[in-house]
C-alpha positions, 0 to 999 in steps of 0.5 A, a space after each residue: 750060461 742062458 741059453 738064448 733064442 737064436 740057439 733054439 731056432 736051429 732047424 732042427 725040425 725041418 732042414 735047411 735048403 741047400 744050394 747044391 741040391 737046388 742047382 741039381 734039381 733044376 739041371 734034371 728038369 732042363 735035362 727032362 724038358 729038352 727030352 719032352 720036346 723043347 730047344 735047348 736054345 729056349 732052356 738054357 735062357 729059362 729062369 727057374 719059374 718058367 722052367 717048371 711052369 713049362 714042365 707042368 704045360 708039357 706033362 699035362 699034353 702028355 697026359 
């Protein structure tokens, strides 16, 4: 029996992202911007991108 390329390319190297673990990641950081100073109101309608955008002009003025 051959063994094809598909079968090869499992990552085995490298995991795979899990979706679970994503939304984990995103509640702690709504949760730690909320706590640097930020309305929940503003949080909760933040998509991903802008939610890591903001910690990262936060942490900054906290610096």
């Amino acid at each position: 029996m051959k063994v094809t390329r598909t079968q090869r390319k499992a990552p085995i190297t490298r995991p795979k992202k899990k979706p679970i673990e994503r939304r984990r990641r995103e509640a702690t950081q709504r949760k730690r911007l909320v706590a640097m100073g930020a309305s929940e109101e503003s949080v909760k309608k933040m998509t991903c991108k802008q939610l890591r955008e903001e910690l990262k002009k936060l942490a900054k003025k906290v610096r």
